[in-house]
Backbone bond lengths (Angstrom), bond angles and torsions (degrees), N, CA, C in turn:
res aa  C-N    CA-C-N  psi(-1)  N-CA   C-N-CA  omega(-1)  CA-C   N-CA-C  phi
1 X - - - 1.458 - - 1.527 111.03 -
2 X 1.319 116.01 10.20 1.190 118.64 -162.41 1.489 142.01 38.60
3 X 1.573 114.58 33.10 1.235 122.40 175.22 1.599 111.02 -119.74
4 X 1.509 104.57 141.40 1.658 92.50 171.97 1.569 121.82 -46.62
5 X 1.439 113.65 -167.19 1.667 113.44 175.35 1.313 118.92 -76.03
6 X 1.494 95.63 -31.94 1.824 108.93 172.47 1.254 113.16 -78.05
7 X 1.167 112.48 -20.84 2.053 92.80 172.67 1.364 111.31 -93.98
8 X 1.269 115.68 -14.80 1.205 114.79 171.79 1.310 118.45 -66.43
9 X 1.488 100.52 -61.28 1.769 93.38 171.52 1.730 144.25 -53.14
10 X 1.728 88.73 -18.35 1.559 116.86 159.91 1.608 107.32 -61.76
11 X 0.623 117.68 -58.33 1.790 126.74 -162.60 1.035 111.15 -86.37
12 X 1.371 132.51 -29.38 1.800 116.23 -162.47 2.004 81.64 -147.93
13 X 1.135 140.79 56.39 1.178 144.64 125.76 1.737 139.13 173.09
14 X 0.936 118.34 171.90 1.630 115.31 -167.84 1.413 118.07 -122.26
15 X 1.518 116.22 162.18 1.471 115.36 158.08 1.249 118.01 -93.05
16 X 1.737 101.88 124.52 1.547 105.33 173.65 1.882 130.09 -70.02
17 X 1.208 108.18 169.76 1.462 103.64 174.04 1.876 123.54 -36.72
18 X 1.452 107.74 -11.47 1.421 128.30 -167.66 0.794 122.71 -93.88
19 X 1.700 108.50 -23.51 1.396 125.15 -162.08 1.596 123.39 82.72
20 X 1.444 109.01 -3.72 1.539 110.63 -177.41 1.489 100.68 -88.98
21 X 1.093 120.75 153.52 1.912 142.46 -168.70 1.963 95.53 -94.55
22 X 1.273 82.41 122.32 1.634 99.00 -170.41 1.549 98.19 -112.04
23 X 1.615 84.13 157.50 1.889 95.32 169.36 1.466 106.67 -91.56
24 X 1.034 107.48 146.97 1.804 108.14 175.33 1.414 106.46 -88.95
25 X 1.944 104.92 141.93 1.400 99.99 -161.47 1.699 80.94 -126.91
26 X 1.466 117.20 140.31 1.374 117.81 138.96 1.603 118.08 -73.46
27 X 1.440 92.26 134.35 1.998 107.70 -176.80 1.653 85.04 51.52
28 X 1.876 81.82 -131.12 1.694 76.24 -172.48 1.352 112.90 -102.19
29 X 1.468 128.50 27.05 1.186 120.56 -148.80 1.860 88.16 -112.57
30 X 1.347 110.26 171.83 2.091 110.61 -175.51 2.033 93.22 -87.48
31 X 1.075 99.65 158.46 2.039 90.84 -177.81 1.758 96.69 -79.43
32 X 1.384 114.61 -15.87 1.318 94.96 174.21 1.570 126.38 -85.81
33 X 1.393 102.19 -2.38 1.942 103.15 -178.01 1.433 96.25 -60.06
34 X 1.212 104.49 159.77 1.598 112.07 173.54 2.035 106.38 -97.98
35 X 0.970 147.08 105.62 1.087 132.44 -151.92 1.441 87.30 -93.82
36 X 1.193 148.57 30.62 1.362 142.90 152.53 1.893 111.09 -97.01
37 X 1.281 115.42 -37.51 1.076 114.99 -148.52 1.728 86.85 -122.08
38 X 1.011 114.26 -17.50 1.967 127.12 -166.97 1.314 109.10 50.17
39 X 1.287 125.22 11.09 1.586 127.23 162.45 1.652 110.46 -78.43
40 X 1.877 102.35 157.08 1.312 112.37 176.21 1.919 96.50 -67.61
41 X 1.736 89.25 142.82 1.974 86.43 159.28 1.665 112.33 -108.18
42 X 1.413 123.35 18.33 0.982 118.21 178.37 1.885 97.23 -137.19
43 X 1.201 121.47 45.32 1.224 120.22 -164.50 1.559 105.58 -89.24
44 X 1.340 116.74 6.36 1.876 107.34 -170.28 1.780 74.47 -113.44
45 X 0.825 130.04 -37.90 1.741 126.23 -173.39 1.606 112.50 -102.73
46 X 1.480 112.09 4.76 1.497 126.12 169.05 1.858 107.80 -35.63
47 X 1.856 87.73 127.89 1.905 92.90 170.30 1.290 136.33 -36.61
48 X 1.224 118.29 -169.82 2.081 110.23 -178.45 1.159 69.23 -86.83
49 X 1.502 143.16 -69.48 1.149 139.69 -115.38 1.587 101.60 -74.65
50 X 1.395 127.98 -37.22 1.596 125.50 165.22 1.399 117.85 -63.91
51 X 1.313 106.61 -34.33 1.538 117.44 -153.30 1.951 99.07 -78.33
52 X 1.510 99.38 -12.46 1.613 112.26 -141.28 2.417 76.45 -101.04
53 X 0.931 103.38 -51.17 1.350 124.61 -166.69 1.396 120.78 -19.82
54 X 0.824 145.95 71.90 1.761 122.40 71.25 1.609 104.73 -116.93
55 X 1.173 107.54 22.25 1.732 106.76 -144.32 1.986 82.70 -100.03
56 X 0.801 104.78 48.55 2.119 99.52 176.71 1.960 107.08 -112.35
57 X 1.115 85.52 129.34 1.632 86.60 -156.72 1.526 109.51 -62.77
58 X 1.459 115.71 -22.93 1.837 108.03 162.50 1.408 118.90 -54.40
59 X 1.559 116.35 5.58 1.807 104.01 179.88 1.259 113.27 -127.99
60 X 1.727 100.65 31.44 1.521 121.64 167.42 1.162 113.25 -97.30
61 X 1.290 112.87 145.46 1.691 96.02 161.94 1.700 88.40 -166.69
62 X 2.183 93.23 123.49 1.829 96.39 -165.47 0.994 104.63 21.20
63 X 1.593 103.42 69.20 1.495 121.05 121.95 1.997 99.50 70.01
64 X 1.287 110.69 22.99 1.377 105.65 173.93 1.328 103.04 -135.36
65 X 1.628 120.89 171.92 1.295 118.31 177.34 1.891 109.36 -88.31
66 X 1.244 97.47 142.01 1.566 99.13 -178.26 1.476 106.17 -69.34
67 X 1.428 92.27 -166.62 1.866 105.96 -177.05 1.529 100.61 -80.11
68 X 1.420 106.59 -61.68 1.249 116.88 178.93 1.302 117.55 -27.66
69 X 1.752 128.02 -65.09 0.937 104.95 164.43 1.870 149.84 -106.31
70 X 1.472 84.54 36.21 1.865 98.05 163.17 1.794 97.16 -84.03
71 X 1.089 114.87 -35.27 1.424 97.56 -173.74 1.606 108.43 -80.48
72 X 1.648 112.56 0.99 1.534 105.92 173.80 1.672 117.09 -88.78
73 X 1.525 103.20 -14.09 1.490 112.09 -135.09 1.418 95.31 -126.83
74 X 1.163 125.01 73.74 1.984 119.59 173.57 1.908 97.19 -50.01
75 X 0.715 141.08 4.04 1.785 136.28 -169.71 1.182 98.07 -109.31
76 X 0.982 150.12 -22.23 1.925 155.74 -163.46 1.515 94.89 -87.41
77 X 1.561 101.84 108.28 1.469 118.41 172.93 1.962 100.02 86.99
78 X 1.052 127.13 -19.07 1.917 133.86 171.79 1.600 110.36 -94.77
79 X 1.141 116.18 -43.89 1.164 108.06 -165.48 1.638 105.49 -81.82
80 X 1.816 109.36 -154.68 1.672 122.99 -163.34 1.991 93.20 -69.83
81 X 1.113 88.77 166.41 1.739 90.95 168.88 1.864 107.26 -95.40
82 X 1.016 131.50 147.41 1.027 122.02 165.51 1.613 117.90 -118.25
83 X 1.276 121.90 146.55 1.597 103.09 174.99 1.891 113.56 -94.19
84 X 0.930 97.21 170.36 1.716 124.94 -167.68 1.646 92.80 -46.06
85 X 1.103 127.83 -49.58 1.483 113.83 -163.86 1.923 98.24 -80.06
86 X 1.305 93.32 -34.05 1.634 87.48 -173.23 1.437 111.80 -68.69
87 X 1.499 115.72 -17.16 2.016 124.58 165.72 1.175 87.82 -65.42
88 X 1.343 127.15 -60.88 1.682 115.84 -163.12 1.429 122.30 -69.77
89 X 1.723 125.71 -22.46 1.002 112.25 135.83 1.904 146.75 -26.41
90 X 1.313 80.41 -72.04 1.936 86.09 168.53 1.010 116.78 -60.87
91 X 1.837 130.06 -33.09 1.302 111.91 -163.31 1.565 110.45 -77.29
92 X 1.853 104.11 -17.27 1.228 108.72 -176.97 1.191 108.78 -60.96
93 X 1.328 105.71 -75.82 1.785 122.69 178.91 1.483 99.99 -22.36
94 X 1.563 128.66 -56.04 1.020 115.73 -178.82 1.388 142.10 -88.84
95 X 1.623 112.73 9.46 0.948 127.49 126.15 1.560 155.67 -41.73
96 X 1.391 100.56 -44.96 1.203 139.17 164.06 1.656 125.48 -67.41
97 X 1.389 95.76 -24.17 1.521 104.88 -174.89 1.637 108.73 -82.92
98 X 0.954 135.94 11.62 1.783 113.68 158.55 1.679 93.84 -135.40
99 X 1.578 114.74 40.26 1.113 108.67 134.37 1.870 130.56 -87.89
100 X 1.362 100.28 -6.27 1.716 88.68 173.53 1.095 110.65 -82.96
């Protein structure tokens, strides 16, 4: 998009009440959906925070997926299988992500 990391994070997202770094959404939709096509337009350079998705360790609970996010996630139980280290991958990465 041609902006450093810091203008990016200026312009297209925020810190929530939590302190975690959010994407900015028009209404309820992300500013990058395309509302013509409902695809990502930045999906090969897509955020941790999409890229990371469903894999964030608040939407565990013993080791299962919560309610909260089956009702976020049409892919939970449809989509690829992943194994346990490759969850712990993402959750890391996305852990890791509002350390820069």
């Amino acid at each position: 998009m041609g902006l450093s990391l810091r203008a990016f994070k200026r312009r297209y997202t925020f810190v929530d009440e939590d302190g975690w770094r959010q994407i900015s959404f028009t209404g309820e939709s992300c500013i990058f959906l395309d509302p013509a096509t409902n695809l990502c337009q930045v999906h090969p350079a897509r955020p941790i925070q999409c890229r990371t998705f469903p894999f964030w360790r608040e939407f565990m609970v013993d080791g299962e997926w919560s309610e909260e996010v089956r009702s976020l996630c049409e892919g939970i139980g449809r989509g690829p299988l992943y194994s346990i280290e490759e969850a712990e991958d993402r959750m890391f990465e996305m852990d890791q992500s509002d350390q820069d």
